[in-house]
C-alpha positions as CSV (number, residue, x, y, z in Angstrom):
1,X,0.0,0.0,0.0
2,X,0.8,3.0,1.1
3,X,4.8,3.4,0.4
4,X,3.9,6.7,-0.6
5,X,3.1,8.2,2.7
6,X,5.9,10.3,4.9
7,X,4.7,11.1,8.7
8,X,6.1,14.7,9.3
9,X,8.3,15.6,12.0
10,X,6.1,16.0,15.1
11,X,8.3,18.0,16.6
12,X,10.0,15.8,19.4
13,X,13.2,12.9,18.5
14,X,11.3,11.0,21.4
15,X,8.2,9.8,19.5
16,X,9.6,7.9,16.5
17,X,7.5,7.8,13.5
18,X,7.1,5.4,10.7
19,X,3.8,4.1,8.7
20,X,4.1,0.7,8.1
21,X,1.4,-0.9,5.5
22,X,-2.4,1.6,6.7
23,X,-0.9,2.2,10.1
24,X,0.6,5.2,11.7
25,X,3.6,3.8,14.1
26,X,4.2,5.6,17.1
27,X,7.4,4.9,19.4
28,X,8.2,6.3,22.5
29,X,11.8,6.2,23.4
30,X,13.5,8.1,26.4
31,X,14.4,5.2,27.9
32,X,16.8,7.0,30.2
33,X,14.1,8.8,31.8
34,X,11.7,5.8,32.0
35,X,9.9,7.1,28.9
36,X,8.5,10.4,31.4
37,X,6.7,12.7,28.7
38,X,8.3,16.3,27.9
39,X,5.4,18.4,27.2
40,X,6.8,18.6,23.5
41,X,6.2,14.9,23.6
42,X,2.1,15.3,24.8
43,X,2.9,17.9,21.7
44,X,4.2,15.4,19.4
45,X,1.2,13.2,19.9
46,X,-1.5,15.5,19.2
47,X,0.2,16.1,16.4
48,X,0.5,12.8,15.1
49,X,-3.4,12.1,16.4
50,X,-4.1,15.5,13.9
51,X,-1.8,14.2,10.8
52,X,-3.5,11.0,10.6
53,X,-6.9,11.9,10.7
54,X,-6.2,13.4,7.9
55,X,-4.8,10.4,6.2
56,X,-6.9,8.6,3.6
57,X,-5.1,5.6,3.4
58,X,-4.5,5.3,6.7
59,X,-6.5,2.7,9.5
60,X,-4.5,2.7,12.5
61,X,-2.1,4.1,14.9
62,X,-0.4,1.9,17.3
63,X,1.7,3.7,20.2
64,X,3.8,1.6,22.1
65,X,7.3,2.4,23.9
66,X,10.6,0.8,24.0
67,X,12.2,-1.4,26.1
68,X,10.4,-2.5,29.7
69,X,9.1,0.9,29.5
70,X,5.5,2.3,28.0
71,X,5.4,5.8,29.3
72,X,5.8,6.8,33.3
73,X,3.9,9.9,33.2
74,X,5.1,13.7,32.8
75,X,8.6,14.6,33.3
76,X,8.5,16.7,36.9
77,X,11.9,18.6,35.7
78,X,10.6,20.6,32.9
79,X,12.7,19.3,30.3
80,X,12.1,20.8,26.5
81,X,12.9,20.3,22.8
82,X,11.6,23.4,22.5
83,X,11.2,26.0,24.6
84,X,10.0,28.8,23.1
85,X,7.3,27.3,20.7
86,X,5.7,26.0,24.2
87,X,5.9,29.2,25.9
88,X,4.0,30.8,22.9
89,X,0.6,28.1,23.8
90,X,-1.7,30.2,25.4
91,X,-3.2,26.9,27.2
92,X,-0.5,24.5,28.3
93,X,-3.4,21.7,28.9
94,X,-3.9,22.4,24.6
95,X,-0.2,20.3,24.4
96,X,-1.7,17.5,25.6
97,X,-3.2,14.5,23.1
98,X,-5.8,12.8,24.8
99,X,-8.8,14.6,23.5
100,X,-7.1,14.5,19.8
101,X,-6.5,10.6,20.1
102,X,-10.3,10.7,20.4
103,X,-11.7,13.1,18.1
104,X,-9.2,11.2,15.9
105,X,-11.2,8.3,12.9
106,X,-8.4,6.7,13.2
107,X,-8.2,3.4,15.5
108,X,-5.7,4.1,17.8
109,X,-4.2,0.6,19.1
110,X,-2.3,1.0,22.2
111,X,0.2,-1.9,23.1
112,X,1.8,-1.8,25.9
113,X,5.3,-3.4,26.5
114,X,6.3,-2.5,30.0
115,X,5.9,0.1,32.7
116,X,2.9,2.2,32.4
117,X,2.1,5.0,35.2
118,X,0.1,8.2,35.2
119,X,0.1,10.0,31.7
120,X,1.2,6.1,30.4
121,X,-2.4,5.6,31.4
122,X,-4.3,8.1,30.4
123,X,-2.3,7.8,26.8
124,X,-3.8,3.5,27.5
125,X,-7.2,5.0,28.7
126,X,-7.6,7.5,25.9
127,X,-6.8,4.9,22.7
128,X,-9.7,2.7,20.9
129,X,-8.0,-0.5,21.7
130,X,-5.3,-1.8,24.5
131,X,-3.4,-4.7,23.9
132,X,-0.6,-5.6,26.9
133,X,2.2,-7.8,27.8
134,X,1.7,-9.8,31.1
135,X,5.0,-8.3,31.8
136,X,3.4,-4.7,31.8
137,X,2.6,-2.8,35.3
138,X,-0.1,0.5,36.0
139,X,-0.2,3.0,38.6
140,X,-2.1,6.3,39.0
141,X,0.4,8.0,41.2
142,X,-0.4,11.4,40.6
143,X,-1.6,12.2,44.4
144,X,1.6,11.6,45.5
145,X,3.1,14.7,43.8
146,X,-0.5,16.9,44.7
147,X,-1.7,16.7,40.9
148,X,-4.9,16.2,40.2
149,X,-5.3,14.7,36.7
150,X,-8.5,15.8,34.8
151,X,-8.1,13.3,32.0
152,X,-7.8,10.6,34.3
153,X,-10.5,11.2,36.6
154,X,-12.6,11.5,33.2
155,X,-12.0,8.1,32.4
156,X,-10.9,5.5,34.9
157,X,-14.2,5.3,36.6
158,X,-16.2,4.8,33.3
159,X,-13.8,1.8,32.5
160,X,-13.6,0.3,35.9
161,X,-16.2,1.4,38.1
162,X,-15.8,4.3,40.9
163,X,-15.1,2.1,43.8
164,X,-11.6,0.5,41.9
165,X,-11.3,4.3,40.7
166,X,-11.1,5.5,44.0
167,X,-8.9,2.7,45.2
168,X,-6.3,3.3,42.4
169,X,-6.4,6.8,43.0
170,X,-6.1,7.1,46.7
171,X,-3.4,4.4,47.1
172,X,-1.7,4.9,43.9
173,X,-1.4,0.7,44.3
174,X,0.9,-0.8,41.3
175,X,-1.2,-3.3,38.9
176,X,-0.5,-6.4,37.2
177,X,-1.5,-6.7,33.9
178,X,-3.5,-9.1,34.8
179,X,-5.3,-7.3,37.6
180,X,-5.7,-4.4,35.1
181,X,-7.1,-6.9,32.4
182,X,-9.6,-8.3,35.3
183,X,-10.7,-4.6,36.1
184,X,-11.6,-4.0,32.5
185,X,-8.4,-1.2,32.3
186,X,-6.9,-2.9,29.1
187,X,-9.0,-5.3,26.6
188,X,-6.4,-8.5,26.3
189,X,-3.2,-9.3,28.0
190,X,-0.5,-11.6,26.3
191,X,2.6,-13.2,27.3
192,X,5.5,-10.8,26.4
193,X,7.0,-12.7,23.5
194,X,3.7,-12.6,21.7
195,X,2.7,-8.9,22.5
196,X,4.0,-7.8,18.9
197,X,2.5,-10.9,16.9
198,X,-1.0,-10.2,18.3
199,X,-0.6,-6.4,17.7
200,X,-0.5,-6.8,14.5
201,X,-3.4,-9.6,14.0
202,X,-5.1,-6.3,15.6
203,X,-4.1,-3.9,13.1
204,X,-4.8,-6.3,10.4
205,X,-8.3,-7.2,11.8
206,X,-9.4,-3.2,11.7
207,X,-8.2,-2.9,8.4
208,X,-11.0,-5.2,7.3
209,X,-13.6,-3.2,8.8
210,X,-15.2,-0.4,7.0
211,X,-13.7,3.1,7.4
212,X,-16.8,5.0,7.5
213,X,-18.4,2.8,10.1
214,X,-15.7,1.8,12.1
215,X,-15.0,5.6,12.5
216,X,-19.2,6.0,13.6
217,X,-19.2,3.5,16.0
218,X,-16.0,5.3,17.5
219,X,-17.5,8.6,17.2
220,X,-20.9,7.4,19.1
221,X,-19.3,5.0,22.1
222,X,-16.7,8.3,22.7
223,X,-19.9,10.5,22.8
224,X,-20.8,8.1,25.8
225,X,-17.6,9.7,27.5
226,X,-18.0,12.5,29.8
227,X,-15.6,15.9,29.3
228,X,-12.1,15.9,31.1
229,X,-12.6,19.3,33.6
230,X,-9.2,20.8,32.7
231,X,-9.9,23.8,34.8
232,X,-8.6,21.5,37.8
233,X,-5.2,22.0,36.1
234,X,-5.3,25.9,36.2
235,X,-7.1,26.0,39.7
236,X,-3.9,24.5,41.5
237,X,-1.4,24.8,38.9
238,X,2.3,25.5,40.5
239,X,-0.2,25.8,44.3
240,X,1.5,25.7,47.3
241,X,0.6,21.6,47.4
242,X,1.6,20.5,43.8
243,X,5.3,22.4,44.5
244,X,6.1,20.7,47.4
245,X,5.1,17.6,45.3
246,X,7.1,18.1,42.3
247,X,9.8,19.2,44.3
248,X,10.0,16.6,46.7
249,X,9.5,14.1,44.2
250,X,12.5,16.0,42.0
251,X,14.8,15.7,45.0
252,X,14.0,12.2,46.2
253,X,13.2,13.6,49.5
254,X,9.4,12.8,51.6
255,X,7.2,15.2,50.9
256,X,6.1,17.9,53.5
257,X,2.4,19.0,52.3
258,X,1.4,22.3,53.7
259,X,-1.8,22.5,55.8
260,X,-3.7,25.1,57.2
């Protein structure tokens, strides 16, 4: 098929890009930072999630990572490709993918290959389909630091109920794969070695399906989904509370939240 077709530069060496047959492949690697996301990297996504859309030929994306890592969330130290383009986004939540992924006709196949933690969940939370290896591990530890995640909150309960939600939230407990395939988190867990071969039975399976309809029937289950509240970033963004978090956590020191 579709030889023809380049991706772009999405603007971050971090996500690696390559279409291979009607899918768009996606590739995390910063391995030496556990795969934690720059905000050019959330940037990179939504790019990729815009580019395809657009994409005739195109079925699929599949994002995975590299190594024992899928994604461990944000990177706490403000590391950038590129400063100054981010500074000039009025709305530093508008960097972030998840509400592209969806809005997205494309069938976004998540497969996950290791580690996957906060914003490695929401990325896992946010695709059409999740595909894991029984070697892969979740965690919402986003409490820990004082974040409150919008896109999180927005999702986890629809796919697992509010009482495993709150659980997850409030101890920000490590998964198994297969306790996150039991909770209904992830739709089929696989023995490591045959993560990649059943990804792409996946892929091939959507491209069977009809474009059109397979792009509805996304479209109507997503308008099932309620709206992330991103004002809960910008009511306690850089607070008193997510600080001390994000500083503590940057230091590798216990945190000392302040009261009162």
């Amino acid at each position: 098929m579709v030889a023809s077709v380049v991706p772009p530069e999405f603007g971050s060496a971090s996500i690696i890009s390559e279409v291979r047959g009607r899918t768009l492949h996606l590739r995390i690697d910063r391995i030496e930072r556990r795969n934690a996301f720059t905000q050019d990297m959330y940037r990179a996504l939504k790019r990729a999630a815009i580019w395809a859309d657009g994409q005739a030929e195109l079925d699929s994306v599949c994002l995975t990572g590299t190594d024992k890592w899928f994604a461990a969330g944000g990177d706490m130290a403000g590391k950038s490709e590129d400063p100054e383009g981010l500074a000039n986004e009025w709305d530093a939540t508008d960097n972030f993918p998840f509400r592209h992924i969806e809005r997205c006709r494309k069938i976004w196949v998540a497969r996950i290959n290791g580690l996957c933690h906060a914003g490695g969940l929401d990325l896992a939370l946010h695709c059409d389909v999740v595909i894991a290896s029984a070697d892969a591990r979740f965690r919402i530890p986003e409490l820990l630091r004082g974040i409150p995640d919008p896109f999180m909150s927005a999702r986890i309960a629809e796919a697992i109920g509010i009482a495993k939600a709150r659980y997850l939230f409030f101890t920000a407990a490590e998964m198994s794969a297969t306790e996150a395939d039991q909770m209904g988190l992830i739709g089929k867990v696989v023995p490591h070695d045959e993560l990649e071969a059943q990804t792409e039975w996946v892929l091939e399976q959507i491209s069977l399906t009809g474009p059109e309809a397979r792009a509805a029937i996304k479209r109507d289950l997503n308008a099932r989904l309620p709206m992330s509240d991103t004002g809960l970033f910008h009511r306690t963004m850089m607070g008193p509370e997510m600080v001390e978090g994000m500083r503590a956590f940057v230091e590798k020191r216990p945190v000392d939240w302040p009261r009162g």
